[in-house]
N, C-alpha and C positions, 0 to 999 in steps of 0.2 A: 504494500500500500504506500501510496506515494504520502509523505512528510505534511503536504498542506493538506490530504486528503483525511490523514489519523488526526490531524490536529483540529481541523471542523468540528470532524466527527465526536472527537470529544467536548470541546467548547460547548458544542449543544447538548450536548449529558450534562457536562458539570452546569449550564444554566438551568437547565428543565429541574433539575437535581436541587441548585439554589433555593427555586421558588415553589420546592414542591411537587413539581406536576410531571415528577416521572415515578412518581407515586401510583399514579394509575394503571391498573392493568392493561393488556392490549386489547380486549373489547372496547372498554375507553379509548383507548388509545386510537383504534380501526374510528370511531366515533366521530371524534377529533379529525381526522385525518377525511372524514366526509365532510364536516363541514369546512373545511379548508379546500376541497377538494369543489365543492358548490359555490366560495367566494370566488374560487380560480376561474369556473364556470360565469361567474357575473362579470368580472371586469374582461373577461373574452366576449361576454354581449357587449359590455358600454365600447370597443373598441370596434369591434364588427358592425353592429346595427345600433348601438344607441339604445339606453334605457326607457325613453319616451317615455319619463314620470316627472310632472308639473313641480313635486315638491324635492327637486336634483336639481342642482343646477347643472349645466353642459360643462365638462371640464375638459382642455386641451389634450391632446394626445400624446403629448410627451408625459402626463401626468395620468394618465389613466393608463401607460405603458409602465410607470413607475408602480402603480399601484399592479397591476400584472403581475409585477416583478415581485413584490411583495408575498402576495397571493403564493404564488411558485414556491417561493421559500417558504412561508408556514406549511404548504405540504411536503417540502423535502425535509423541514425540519423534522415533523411527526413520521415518515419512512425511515428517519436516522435514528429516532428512540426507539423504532420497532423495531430495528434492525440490530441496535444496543441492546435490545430486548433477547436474542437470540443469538447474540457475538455473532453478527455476520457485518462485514465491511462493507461498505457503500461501493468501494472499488469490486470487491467480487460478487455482487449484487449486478451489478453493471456484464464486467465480464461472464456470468453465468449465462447473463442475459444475450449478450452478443454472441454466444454459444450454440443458445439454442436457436436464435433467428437465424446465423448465418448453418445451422444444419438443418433446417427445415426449409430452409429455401435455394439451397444450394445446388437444386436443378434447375432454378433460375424462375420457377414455376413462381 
């Protein structure tokens, strides 16, 4: 595991850990990580098609990519404590991953 990659990954244990809230099991946790998961889905509407609700104001797009941005990271944060959850590294998480897409689709299919 690459140096910045162990050092995130822990960063966000020891915060989660801080304030408590790796306290939670992973049903909580799987929880959490939906509704992070459905803000991620919101500010993918306000950027795509627009919220179209009176009581919003329209905010720029640099800023509602910022807010995307956000969104993204409270759900890779919540994948990092379930993955803390089970000692599995975010790097081989990734690589397991690219494993099995590049051998399932390796006839090109």
């Amino acid at each position: 595991m690459s140096e910045k990659s162990a050092n995130t990954q822990a960063w966000i244990q020891q915060f989660y850990q801080d304030r408590g809230w790796s306290n939670y099991g992973p049903f909580e946790r799987v929880g959490f990580l939906m509704e992070e998961v459905g803000e991620t889905a919101r500010a993918i509407r306000a950027i795509e098609i627009g919220r179209d609700r009176p009581d919003e104001l329209e905010q720029p797009l640099n800023r509602l990519r910022e807010e995307l941005v956000e969104e993204l990271g409270d759900v890779l944060g919540n994948v990092i404590i379930l993955a803390n959850m089970y000692d599995v590294s975010i790097e081989h998480i990734l690589e397991v991953h690219k494993n099995k897409l590049t051998k399932r689709y390796q006839s090109g299919v």
